[in-house]
C-alpha positions in Angstrom: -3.3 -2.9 8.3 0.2 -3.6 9.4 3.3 -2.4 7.2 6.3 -3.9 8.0 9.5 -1.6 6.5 12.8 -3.4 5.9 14.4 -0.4 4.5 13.0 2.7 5.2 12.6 4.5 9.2 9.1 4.2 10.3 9.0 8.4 9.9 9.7 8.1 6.4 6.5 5.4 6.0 4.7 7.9 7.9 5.3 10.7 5.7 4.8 8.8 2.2 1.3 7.6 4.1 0.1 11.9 5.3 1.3 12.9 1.4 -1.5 10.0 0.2 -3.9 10.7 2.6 -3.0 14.8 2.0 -4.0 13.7 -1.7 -6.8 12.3 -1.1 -8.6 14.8 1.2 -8.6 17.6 -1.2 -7.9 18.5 -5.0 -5.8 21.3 -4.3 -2.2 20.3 -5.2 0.6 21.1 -1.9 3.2 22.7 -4.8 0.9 25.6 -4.6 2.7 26.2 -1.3 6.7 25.3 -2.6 7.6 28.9 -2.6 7.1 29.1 1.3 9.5 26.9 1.8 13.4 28.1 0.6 15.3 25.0 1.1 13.5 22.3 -0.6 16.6 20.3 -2.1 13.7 19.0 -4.6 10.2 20.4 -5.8 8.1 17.8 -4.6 5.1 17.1 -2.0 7.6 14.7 0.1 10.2 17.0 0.3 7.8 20.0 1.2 6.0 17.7 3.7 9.4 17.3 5.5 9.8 20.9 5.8 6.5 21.3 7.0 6.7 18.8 9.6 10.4 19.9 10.9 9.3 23.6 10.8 6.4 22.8 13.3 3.7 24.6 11.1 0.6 23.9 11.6 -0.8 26.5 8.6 -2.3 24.0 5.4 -5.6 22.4 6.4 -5.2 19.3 4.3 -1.9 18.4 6.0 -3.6 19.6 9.3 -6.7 17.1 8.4 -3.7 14.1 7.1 -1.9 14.3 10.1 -5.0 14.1 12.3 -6.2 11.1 10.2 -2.9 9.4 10.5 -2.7 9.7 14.3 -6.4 8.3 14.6 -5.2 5.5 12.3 -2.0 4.6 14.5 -3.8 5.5 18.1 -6.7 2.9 17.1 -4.1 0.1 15.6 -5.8 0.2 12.5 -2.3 1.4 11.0 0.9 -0.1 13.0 4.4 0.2 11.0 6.7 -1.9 12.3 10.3 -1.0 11.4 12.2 -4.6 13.2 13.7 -6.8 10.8 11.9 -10.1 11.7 12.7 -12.9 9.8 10.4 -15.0 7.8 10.1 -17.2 10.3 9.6 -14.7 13.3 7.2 -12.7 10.7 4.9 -16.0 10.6 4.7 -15.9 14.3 3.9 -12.5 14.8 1.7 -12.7 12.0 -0.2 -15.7 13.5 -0.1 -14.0 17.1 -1.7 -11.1 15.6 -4.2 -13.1 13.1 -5.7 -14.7 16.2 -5.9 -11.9 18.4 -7.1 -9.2 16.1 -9.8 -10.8 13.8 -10.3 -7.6 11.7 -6.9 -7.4 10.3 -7.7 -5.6 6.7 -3.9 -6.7 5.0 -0.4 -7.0 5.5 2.2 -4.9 3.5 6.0 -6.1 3.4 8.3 -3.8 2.0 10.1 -5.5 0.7 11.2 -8.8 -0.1 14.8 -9.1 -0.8 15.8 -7.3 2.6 14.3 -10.2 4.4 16.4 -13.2 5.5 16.0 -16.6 6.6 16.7 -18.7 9.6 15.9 -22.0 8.3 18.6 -22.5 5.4 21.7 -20.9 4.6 21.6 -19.5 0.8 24.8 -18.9 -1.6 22.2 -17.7 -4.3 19.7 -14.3 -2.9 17.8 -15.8 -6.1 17.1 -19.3 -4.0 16.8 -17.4 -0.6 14.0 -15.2 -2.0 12.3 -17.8 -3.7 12.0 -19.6 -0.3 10.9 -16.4 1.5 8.5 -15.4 -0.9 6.5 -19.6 -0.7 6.8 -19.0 3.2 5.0 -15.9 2.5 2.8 -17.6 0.7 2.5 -20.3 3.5 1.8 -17.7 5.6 -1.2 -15.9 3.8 -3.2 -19.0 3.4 -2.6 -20.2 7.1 -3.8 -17.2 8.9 -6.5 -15.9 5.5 -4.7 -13.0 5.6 -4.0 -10.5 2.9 -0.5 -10.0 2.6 1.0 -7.4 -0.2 5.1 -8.6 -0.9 7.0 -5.3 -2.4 10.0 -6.0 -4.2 12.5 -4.0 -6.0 13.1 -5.0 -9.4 15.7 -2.2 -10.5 17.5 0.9 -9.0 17.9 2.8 -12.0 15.3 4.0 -14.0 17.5 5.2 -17.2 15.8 2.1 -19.5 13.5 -0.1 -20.4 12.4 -2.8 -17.2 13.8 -6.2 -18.7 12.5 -9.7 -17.5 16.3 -10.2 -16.1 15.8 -7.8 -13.9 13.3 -9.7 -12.1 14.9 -12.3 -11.2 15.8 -11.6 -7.6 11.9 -10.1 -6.6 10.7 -13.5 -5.6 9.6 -16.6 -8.6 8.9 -15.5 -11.6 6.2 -17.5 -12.1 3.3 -16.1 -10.3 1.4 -13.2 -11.4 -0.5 -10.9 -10.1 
């Protein structure tokens, strides 16, 4: 699988992907362990994962087990996150190169959408621009057969209701999934 990150550092992929795979090795929830650490600015797995990782320790099994599953994962090139900003363009090519050289690519996750750019056409609307980044996408995924997974941010704020409007700048609203 390759994950290509147009917002977030590669460490911060890394340590969304050990707190799923921590999750899935066992049942036993990682709050259990939140008093151990004092200066969690937030109760949560990510925040204690962090911690964890910064303090050196080495102490909970599952995260033990994650991070060895992780490494396996990136040393093997079954998992490669790549944190360069290509654009749509230099994303086909790299995704072609890759396509042809690797035949057992499982998918391809973007992350996300409206932080890519263009080289082909100069956009006034971000509306247009994603529009024409998300059918190159497109383009892309039925050229090489590969799976390709397009995030998009549809709002910041999570204070209300998600509206149509404010889907209008996560690609065409016109495909489903």
């Amino acid at each position: 699988m390759y994950f290509f990150t147009y917002e977030e550092p590669r460490t911060a992929i890394y340590i969304k992907m050990l707190n799923c795979i921590a999750g899935s090795i066992t049942t036993e929830p990682l709050s259990e362990y939140y008093y151990q650490e004092k200066d969690l600015t937030k109760q949560t797995n990510l925040e204690f994962i962090k911690a964890y990782l910064r303090r050196g320790r080495n102490d909970i099994p599952q995260l033990e087990q994650a991070q060895q599953l992780l490494k396996e994962l990136t040393d093997s090139g079954r998992l490669v996150v790549e944190e360069r900003n290509y654009s749509v363009e230099k994303l086909a090519q790299v995704l072609t190169k890759e396509a042809v050289e690797k035949e057992n690519i499982g998918a391809v996750f973007i992350d996300y959408i409206q932080r890519m750019n263009t080289e082909a056409i100069s956009f006034e609307d971000k509306r247009l621009e994603v529009a024409f980044i998300s059918d190159r996408i497109l383009q892309i995924a039925k050229t090489s057969g590969l799976p390709v997974i397009l995030g998009a941010q549809a709002k910041r704020t999570s204070n209300d209701k998600m509206k149509l409007d404010d889907t209008k700048r996560s690609g065409q609203p016109r495909r489903r999934c």
